[in-house]
KOLVO-708745 format. One line per field, with one value per residue (C-alpha): residue in one letter; x negated, y, z negated. Coordinates in steps of 0.1 Angstrom, whole numbers, plus 2048, in hexadecimal, padded with zeros to 3 digits. Last residue first. Layout:
# KOLVO-708745
rest <- A,...
east <- X,...
north <- Y,...
up <- Z,...
# end
This chain:
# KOLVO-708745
rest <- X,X,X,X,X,X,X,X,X,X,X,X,X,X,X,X,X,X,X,X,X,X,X,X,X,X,X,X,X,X,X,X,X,X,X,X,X,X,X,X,X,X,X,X,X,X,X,X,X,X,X,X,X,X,X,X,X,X,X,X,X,X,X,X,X,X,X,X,X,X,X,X,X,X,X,X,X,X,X,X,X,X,X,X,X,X,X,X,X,X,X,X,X,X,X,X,X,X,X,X,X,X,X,X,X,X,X,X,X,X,X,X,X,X,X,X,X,X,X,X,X,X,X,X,X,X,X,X,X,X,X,X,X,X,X,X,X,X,X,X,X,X,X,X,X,X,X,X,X,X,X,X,X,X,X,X,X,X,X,X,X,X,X,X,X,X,X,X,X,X,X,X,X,X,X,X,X,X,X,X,X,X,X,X,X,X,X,X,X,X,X,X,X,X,X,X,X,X,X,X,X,X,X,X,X,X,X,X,X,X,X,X,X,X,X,X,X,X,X,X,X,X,X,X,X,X,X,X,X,X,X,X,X,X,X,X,X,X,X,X,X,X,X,X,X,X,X,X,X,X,X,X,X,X,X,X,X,X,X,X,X,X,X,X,X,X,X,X,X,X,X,X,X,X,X,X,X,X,X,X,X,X,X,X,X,X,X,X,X,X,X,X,X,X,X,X,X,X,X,X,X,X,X,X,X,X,X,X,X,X,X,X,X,X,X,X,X,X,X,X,X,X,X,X,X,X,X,X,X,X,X,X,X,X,X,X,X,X,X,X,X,X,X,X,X,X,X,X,X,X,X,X,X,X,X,X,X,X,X,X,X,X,X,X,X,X,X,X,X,X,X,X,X,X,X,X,X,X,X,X,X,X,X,X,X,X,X,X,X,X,X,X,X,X,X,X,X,X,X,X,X,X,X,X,X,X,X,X,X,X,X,X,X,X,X,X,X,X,X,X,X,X,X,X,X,X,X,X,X,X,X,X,X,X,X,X,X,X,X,X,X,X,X,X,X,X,X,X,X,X,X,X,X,X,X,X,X,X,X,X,X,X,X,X,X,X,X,X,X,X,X,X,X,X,X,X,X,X,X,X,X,X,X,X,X,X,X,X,X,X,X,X,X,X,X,X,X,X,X,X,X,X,X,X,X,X,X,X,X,X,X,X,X,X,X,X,X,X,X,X,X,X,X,X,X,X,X,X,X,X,X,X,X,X,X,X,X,X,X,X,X,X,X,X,X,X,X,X,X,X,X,X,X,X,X,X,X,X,X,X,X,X,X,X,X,X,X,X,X,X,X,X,X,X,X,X,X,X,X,X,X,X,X,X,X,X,X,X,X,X,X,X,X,X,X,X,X,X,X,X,X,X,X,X,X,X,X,X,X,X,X,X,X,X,X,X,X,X,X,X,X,X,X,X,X,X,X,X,X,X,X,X,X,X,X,X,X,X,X,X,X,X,X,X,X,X,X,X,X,X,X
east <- CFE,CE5,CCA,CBF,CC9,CB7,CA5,CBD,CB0,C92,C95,CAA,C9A,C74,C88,C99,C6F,C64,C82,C75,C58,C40,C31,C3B,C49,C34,C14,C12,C1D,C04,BE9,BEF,BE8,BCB,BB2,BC3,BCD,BD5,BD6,BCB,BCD,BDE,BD8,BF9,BF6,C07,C06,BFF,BD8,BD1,BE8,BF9,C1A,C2B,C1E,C11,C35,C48,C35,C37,C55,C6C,C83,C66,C60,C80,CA2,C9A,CB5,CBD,CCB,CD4,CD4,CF5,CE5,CC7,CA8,C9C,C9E,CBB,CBE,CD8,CCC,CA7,CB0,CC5,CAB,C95,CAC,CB2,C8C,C6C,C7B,C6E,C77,C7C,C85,C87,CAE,CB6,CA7,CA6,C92,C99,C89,C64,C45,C2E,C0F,C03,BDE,BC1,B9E,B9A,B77,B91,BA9,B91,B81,BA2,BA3,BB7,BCA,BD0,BD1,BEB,BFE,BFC,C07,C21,C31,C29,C43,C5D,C5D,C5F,C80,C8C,C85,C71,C5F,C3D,C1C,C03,BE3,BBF,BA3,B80,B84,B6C,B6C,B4C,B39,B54,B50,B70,B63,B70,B90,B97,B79,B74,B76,B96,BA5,B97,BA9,BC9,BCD,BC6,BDD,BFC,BF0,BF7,BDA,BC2,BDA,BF4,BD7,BE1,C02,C1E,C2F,C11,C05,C24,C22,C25,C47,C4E,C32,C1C,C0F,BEA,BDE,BBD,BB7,B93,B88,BAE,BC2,BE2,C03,C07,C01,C12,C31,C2A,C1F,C3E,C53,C36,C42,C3A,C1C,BF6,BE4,BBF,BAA,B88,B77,B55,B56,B42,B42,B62,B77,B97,BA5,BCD,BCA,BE7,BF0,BD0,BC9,BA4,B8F,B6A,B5E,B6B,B54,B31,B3F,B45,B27,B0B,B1F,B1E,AF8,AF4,B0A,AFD,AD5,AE7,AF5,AD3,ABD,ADB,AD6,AB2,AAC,ACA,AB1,A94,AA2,AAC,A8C,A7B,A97,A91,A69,A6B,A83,A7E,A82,AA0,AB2,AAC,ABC,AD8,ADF,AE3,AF8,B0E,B1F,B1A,B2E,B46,B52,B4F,B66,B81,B83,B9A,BAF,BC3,BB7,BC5,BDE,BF0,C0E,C1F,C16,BF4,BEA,BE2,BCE,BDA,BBC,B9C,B8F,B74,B6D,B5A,B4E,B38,B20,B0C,B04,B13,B21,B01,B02,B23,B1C,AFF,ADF,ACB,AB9,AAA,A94,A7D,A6E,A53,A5D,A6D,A81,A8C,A96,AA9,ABE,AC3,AD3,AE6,AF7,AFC,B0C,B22,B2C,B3A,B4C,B5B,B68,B75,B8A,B9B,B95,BAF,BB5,BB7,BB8,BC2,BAE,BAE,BA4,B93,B7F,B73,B59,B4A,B2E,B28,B18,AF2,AE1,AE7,AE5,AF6,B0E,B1A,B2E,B42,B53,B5D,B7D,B8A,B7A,B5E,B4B,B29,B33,B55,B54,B3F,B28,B23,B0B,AFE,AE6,AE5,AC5,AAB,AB1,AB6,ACD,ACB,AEB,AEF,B12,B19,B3B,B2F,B16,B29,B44,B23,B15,B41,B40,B24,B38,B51,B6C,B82,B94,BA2,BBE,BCE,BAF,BB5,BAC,BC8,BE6,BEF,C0E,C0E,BF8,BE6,BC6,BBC,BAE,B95,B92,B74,B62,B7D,B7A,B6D,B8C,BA4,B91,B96,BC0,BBE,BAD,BC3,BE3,BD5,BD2,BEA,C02,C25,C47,C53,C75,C8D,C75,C97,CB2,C97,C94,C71,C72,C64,C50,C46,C31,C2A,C12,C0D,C0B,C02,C1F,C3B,C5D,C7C,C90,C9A,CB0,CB0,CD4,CE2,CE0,CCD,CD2,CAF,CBA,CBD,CB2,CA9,C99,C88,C79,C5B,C55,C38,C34,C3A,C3A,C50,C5F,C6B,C7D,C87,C9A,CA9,C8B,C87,C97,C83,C62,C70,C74,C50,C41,C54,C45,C2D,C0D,C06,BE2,BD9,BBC,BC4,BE0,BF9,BF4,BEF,C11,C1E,C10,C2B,C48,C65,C64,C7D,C94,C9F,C7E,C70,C91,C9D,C7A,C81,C9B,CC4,CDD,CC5,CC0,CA7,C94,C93,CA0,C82,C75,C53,C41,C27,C05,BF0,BEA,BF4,C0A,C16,C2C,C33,C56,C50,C60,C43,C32,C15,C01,BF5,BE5,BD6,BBA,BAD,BC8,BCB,BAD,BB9,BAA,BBC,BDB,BD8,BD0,BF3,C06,BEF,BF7,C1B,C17,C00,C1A,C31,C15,C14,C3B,C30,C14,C28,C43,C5E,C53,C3A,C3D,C53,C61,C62,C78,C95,CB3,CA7,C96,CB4,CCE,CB6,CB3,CDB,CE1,CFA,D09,D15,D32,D4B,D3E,D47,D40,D61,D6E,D4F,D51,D77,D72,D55,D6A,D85,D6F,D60,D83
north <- E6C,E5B,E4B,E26,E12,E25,E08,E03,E28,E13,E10,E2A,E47,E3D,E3D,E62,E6A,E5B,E75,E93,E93,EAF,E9B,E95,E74,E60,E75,E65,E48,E47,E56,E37,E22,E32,E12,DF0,DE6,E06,E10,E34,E40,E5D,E55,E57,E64,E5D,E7A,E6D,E72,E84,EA3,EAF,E9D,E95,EA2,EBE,EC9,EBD,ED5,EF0,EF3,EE2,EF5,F00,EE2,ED8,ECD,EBC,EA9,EA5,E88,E87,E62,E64,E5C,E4C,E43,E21,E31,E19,DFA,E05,E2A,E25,E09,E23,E42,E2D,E21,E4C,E53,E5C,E5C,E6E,E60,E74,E62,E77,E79,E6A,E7B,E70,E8A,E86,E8A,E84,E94,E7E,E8F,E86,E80,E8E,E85,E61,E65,E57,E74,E8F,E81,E8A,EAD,EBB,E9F,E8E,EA8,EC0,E9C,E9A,EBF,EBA,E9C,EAB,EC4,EAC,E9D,EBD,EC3,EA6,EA2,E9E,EBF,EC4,EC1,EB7,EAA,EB5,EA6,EA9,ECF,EE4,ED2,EDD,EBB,EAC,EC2,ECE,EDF,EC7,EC5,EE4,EF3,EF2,F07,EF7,F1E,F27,F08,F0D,F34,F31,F13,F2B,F48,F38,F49,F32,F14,F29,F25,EFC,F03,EF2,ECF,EBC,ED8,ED8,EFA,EF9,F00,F18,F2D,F1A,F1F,F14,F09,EFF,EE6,EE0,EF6,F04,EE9,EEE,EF0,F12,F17,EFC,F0E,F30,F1B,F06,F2D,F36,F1C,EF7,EEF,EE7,ED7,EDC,EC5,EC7,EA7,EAB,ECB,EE0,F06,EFA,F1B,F0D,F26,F35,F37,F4F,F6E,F7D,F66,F76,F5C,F70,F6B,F45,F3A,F49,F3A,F1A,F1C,F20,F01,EF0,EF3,EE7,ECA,EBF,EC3,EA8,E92,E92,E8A,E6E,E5D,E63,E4C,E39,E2E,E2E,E15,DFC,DFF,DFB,DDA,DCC,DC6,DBF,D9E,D89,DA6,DB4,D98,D90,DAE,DAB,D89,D93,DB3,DA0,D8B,DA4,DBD,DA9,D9C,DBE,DCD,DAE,DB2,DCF,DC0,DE0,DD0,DE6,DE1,DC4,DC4,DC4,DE1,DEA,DC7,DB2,D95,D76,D5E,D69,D65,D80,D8B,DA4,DB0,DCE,DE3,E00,E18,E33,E23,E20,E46,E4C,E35,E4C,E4C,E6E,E53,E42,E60,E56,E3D,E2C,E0F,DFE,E1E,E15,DF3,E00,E18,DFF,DE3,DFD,E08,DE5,DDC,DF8,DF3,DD2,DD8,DF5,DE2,DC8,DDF,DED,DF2,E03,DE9,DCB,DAE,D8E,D72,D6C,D8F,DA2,DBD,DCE,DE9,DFD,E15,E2B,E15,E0D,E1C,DFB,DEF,DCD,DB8,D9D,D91,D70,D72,D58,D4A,D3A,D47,D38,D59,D4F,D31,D2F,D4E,D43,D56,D57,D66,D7F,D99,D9E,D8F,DA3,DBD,DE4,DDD,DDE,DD6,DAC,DAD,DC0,DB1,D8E,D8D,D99,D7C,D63,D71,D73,D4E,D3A,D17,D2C,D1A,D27,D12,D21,D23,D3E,D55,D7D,D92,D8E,D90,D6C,D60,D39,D40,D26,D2A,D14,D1A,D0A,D07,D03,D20,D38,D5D,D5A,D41,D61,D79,D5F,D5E,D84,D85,D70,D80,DA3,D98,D84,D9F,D98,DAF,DCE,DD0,DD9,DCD,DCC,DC2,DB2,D93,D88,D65,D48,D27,D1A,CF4,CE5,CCD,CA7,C8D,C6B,C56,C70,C63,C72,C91,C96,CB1,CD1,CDF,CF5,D16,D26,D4E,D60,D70,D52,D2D,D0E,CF3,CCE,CB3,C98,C7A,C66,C71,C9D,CAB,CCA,CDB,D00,D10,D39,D4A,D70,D7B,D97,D82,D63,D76,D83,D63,D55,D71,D7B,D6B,D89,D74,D67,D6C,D4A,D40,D28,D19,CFE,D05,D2A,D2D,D4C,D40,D22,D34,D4A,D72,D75,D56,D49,D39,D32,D25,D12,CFB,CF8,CE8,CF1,CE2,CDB,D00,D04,CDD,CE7,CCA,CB8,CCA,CD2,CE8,CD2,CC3,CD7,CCD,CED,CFF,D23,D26,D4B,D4E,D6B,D54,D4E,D3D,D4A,D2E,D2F,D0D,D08,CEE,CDB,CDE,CD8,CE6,D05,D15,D00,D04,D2E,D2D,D1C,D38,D54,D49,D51,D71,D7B,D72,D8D,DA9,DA7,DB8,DCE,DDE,DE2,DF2,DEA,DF7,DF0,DC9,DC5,DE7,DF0,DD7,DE9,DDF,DBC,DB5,DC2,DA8,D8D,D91,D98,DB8,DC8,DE9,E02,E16,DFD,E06,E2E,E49,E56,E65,E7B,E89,E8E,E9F,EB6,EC0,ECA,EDE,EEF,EF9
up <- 4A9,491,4A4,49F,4BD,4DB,4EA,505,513,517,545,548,531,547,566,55A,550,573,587,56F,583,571,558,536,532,554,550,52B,538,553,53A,524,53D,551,546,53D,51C,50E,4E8,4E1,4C1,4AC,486,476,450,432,410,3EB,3E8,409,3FA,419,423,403,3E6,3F7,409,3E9,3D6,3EF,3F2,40C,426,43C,446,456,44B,430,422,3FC,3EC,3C6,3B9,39C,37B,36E,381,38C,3AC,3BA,3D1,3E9,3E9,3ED,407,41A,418,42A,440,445,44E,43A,415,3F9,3D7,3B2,395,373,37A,39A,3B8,3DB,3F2,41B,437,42E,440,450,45E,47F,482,49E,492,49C,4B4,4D4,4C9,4C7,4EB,4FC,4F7,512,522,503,4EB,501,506,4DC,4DB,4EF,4DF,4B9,4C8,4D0,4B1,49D,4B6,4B4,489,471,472,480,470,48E,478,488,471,46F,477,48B,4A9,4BB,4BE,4CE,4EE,504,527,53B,52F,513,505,4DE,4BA,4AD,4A3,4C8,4D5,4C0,4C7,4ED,4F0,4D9,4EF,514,52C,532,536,54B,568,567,573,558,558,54C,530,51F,511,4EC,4D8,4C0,4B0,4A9,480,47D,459,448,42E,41C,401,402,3FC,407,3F8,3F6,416,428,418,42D,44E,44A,44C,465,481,481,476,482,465,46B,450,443,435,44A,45C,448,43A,425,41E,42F,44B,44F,471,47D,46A,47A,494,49E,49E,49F,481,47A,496,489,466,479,48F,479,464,487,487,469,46C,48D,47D,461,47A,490,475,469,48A,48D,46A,478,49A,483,46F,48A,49C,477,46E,48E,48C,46C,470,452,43B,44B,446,426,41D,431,425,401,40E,41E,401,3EC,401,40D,3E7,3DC,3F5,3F9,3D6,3DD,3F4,40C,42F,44C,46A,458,46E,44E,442,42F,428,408,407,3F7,3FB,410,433,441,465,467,48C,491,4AE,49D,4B6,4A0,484,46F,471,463,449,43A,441,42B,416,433,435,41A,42F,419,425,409,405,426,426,403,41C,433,419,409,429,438,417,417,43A,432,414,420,440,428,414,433,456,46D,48A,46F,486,476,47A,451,451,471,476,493,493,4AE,4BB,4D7,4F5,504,4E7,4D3,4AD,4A5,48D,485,46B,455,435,423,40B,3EF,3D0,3B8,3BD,3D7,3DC,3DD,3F7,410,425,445,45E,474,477,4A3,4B3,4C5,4AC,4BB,4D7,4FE,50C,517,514,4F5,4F4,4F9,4E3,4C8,4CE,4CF,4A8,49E,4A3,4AF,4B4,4CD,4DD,4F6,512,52D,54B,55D,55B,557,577,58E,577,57E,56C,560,547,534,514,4FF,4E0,4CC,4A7,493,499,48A,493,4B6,4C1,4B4,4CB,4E9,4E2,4DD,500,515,502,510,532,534,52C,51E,52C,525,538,513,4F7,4E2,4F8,50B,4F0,4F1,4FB,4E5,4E4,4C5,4C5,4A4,49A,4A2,4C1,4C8,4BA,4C1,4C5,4CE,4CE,4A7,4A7,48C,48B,4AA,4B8,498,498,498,4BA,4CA,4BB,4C5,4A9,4B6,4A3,4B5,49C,495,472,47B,49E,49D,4B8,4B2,4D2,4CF,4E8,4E6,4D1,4BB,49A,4A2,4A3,482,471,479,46E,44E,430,427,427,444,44F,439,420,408,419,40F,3E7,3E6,3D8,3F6,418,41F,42E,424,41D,437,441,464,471,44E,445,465,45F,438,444,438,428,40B,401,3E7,3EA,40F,424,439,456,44C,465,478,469,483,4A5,4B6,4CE,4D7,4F1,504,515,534,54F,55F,540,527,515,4F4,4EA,4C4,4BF,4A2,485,463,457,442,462,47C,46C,45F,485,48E,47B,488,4AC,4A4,491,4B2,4CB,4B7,4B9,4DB,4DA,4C0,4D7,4F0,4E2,4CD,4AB,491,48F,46A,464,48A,490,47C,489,497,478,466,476,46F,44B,445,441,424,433,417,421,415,3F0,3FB,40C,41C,3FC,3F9,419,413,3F6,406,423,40A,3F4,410,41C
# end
């Protein structure tokens, strides 16, 4: 019988099993792959591929002003007075403009020979196309020698050739305006609020454009009409956001820096930043006006300069307690925007959440340090209030550490999970890591695989209490919540302090599948209501463990997901022979080699940082309140209202 079942298995995969997508057909598959998902986030994220375009204009210095309004019917147009997307024949396809190929074509556009734009947030080829793909209504019009062009299209399908619509002696630049497509952002609609303020952020970070804001939909706080321009730059944006708190220099250490000057490179970097006890510090970054929410090469630049530059203040100052700062401390208080602008970066992902360049670094940091130095020299006064503010700073961190090494070994004493905690040997917090897993059978590979200096282990036994749908008295007394909080060292609520986390990093380690996913789910609401503060300080991660290992010969591949495991199939390892594919059922099921290699080594493994992105205060504690609450009549609304989303699981 198993033969039989395995013949016909076999005789059913075959070359007419193997789909072949078209470029717009797996953009709309697989959004996630080129925004990050469907969700909110994602869905702003497509107005900001657009406004990109026309900044890459205006900074290459083609374009003056950009537009972004918002209409009541939830389309969003982006204009400008650039040179206008060419719309003659493309020398590679001349049946079709090079207009319908950026919109209609990944890895098309004008970013890739250097030639059109030296410095440019586009770089993959892909924005223009995939905002067309996720929308159900797209409208190009160009404005190119006098003449006004126009382009429709639905669902990155063209719905008629280019048209020429008329004149246009007194106008230039291209205008998109575009409607998500609710098949795939389902009722999430755009914000005012939070295009408003990305359209302002982007007028910071290049002084020579200005932006103009419209909205046709009032929100009640956000402005329906403006016009940003900032001649100051990053200096006025700081100044802004600090809003007249009381900071350590009277004026912020600002400034720009160009990059043919100093290297004989396309390219500058512009800063400012400032010390204040008003607020806990920050740092945003941007690169070619793209945010970069998790830092990068330019960030390390940056705060390596500011480091060096303090610490040889000091020495010249006879204070030989500048030596103990570290970066940690110039972050606290320390208020930061870089903004930098060089040719070809490359991004982690395509939504180009962090900066991966590594000339970026050294470029940054000489570039800053110079100015830093001189700085501080001019301004004596600031530089002493600044240094003894990071001189107490690192005084502080290091009397926090000693104390909390007392209290780790006082702390490890009395846990009493025999069988349970499996404990690193690191007397410190700094670069320890609590993975809690799935059961004992992950627990047993986990510990082989770990690191032992450095990586602990909880099992759970099952499933966590959902802390919204249970009494709050079955809190106290629920062993897998006692075991975790005494094994984390801190209160719950109330009661929780930062300062007793014994573990730099929590990662939830569950299998990849429902049930894994529905356990990281209650442990991240447990976090969140619990334990908040961990996740705002970026200690609690997700671990990534693969579904499937391709082997073919020598060649070995780990793939998160099954389209994963497709493209690895339909292009090849590289190997030779037949590509073996094993699934992993859970984590027990994988040794420990391909458990560390995999999901624990920090040199080869992916993380998820757990973060909190809401617009407007309580909104991520509605949802969360919403899914996993005790009104099961908002979590079947919830189902309703995105169950069209569902169009990736394998039934």
């Amino acid at each position: 019988m198993n033969d039989l079942l395995s013949s016909a298995t076999t005789s059913d995969y075959d070359a007419s099993s193997i789909q072949v997508l078209e470029d717009m057909e797996h953009v709309r598959l697989r959004p996630g792959m080129y925004i990050g998902g469907k969700d909110d986030r994602a869905l702003h994220h497509m107005v900001a591929e657009i406004i990109d375009n026309s900044m890459d204009e205006a900074v290459a210095g083609h374009a003056t002003w950009i537009e972004v309004e918002l209409h009541e019917n939830g389309h969003v147009t982006v204009r400008d007075n650039g040179r206008g997307i060419p719309i003659d024949p493309h020398p590679k396809d001349p049946s079709k403009t090079a207009l319908e190929i950026i919109f209609c074509t990944l890895n098309a556009g004008g970013k890739f020979s250097g030639d059109s734009y030296e410095t440019s947030g586009g770089l993959h080829g892909v924005g223009s196309s995939v905002v067309n793909a996720l929308s159900d209504h797209l409208r190009v019009e160009v404005a190119r020698n006098r003449e006004l062009y126009m382009m429709e299209f639905s669902r990155g399908i063209p719905q008629a050739p280019l048209a020429k619509i008329g004149a246009a002696p007194n106008r230039r630049g291209t205008s998109v305006t575009f409607h998500p497509d609710p098949e795939i952002f389902g009722s999430l609609k755009l914000k005012p609020a939070r295009l408003f303020k990305m359209s302002r952020s982007k007028a910071y970070l290049f002084s020579g454009v200005e932006i103009r804001w419209k909205s046709a939909i009032a929100d009640g706080e956000t402005p329906q009409e403006a016009v940003f321009k900032f001649p100051g730059g990053l200096a006025d944006y700081l100044g802004e956001t600090l809003n007249g708190a009381t900071t350590y220099a009277e004026r912020p250490f600002a400034g720009t820096v160009d990059f043919k000057d100093k290297y004989n490179v396309p390219g500058k970097v512009e800063w400012a930043i400032n010390w204040t006890p008003s607020r806990d510090g920050f740092i945003q970054s941007y690169c070619n006006t793209v945010p970069t929410p998790e830092g990068g090469t330019h960030e390390a630049g940056f705060w390596a300069a500011i480091l060096k530059g303090i610490k040889a203040y000091g020495e010249l100052a006879n204070n030989r307690k500048a030596a103990q700062i570290t970066r940690e401390d110039l972050a606290t208080g320390g208020c930061a925007l870089v903004s930098c602008f060089i040719r070809e970066p490359e991004f982690v992902g395509q939504t180009k959440d962090r900066l991966a360049t590594t000339d970026a670094a050294r470029m940054v940091e000489g570039a800053v340090r110079d100015h830093f130095d001189n700085w501080l020299a001019a301004d004596t006064k600031s530089a002493g209030a600044i240094l003894d503010f990071l001189v107490l700073r690192a005084e502080e961190r290091l009397r926090r550490r000693q104390e909390k090494e007392t209290q780790r070994k006082t702390a490890t004493k009395k846990l009493r999970l025999p069988g349970k905690l499996t404990d690193c040997s690191s007397n410190t917090r700094d670069g320890t890591e609590l993975f809690i897993v799935e059961g004992d059978s992950a627990g047993g590979s986990a510990k082989m695989a770990r690191n032992r200096v450095n990586q602990a282990l909880l099992p759970l036994r099952g499933k966590i209490l959902n802390v919204l749908g249970a009494a709050s008295s079955k809190l106290g007394t629920n062993a897998e919540i006692s075991d975790l909080t005494q094994a984390l060292g801190v209160g719950l609520g109330s009661k929780f302090n930062l300062d007793d986390l014994r573990y730099d990093k929590i990662i939830i380690m569950t299998d990849a599948d429902v049930d894994g996913a529905h356990i990281a789910a209650l442990l991240m609401t447990f976090f969140f209501t619990q334990m908040r503060p961990m996740i705002d300080a970026g200690h609690l991660y997700l671990a990534c463990p693969p579904l499937f290992r391709l082997t073919q010969g020598a060649k070995r591949v780990y793939c998160i997901d099954e389209a994963e495991r497709d493209e690895w199939l339909e292009k090849g390892l590289g190997g030779k022979g037949k590509i073996d594919v094993s699934r992993f059922k859970g984590l027990g099921e994988m040794d420990a080699k391909d458990l560390k290699e995999t999901t624990m080594d920090p040199r080869s493994r992916k993380l998820i940082r757990v973060t909190i992105d809401e617009d407007e205060p309580g909104e991520t504690g509605d949802l969360v309140e919403r899914l996993m609450g005790k009104k099961p009549e908002l979590r079947f609304q919830y189902i309703q209202e995105n169950a069209r989303f569902v169009v990736e699981l394998d039934v």
